[in-house]
N, C-alpha and C positions, 0 to 999 in steps of 0.2 A: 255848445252847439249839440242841438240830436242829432241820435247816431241813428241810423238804420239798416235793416237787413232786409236782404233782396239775394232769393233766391233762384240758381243760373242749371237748367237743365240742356245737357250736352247729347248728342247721336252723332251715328256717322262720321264723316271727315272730321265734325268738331271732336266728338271724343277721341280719334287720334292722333288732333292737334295737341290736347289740350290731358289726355292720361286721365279724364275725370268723364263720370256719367253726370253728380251732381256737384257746386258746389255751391256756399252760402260765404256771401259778401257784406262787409260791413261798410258803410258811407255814410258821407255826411248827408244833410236833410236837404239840401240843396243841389244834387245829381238827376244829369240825363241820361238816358239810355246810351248817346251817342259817349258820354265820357266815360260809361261802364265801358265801351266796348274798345276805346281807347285805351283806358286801363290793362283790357285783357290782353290787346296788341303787347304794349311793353311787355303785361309778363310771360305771354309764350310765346312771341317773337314773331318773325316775319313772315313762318309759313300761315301762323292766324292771319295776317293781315291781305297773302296770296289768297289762301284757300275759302275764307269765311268772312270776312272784314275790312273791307278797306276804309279805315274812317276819315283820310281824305278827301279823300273820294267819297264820300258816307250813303256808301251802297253797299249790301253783300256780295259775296261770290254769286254770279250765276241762278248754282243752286242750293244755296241758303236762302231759307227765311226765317225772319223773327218775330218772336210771337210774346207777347206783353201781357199776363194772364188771360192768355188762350186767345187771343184776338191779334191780328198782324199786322206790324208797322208798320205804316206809311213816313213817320216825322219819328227820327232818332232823336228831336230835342224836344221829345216829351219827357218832363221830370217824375223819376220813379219815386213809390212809395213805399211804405215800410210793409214787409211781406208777401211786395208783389213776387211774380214767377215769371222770371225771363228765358223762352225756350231758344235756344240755337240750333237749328235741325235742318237736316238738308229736307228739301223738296218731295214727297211719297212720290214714287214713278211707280206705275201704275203698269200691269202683265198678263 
């Protein structure tokens, strides 16, 4: 099976969840966004899944949005591609 990489940019509450600005993920060729982000749940635990992610529920926190080389989710079960950019960033609030 191919392998692919998909690249996960972090800000804000994500990078404090998560201790990473960038990082790069290796998956099989058959992944959703919404299993990336289940994946992320297990490995930093339940404040990802409070703060940023409820895949449950498969909606963000609030003020999280997700952005899928630059353009924003509406369907977690769209299947990623090899060297897309998945952003996790909270919300710009605007002053």
């Amino acid at each position: 099976m191919k392998k692919l990489k998909v690249i996960l940019k972090y800000a804000g509450v994500v990078y404090e969840v998560t201790g990473k600005t960038l990082e790069e993920i290796e998956l099989s060729s058959e992944t959703s966004l919404l299993d990336i982000l289940k994946e992320l749940t297990l490995k930093y635990g339940p404040r990802f899944k409070e703060e940023v992610f409820d895949y449950e529920m498969c909606k963000p926190a609030p003020q999280i949005i997700i952005l899928l080389n630059g353009r924003l989710v509406q369907d977690y079960n769209v299947k990623v591609n090899d060297g897309d950019f998945v952003s996790i960033i909270p919300m710009a609030s605007g002053g």
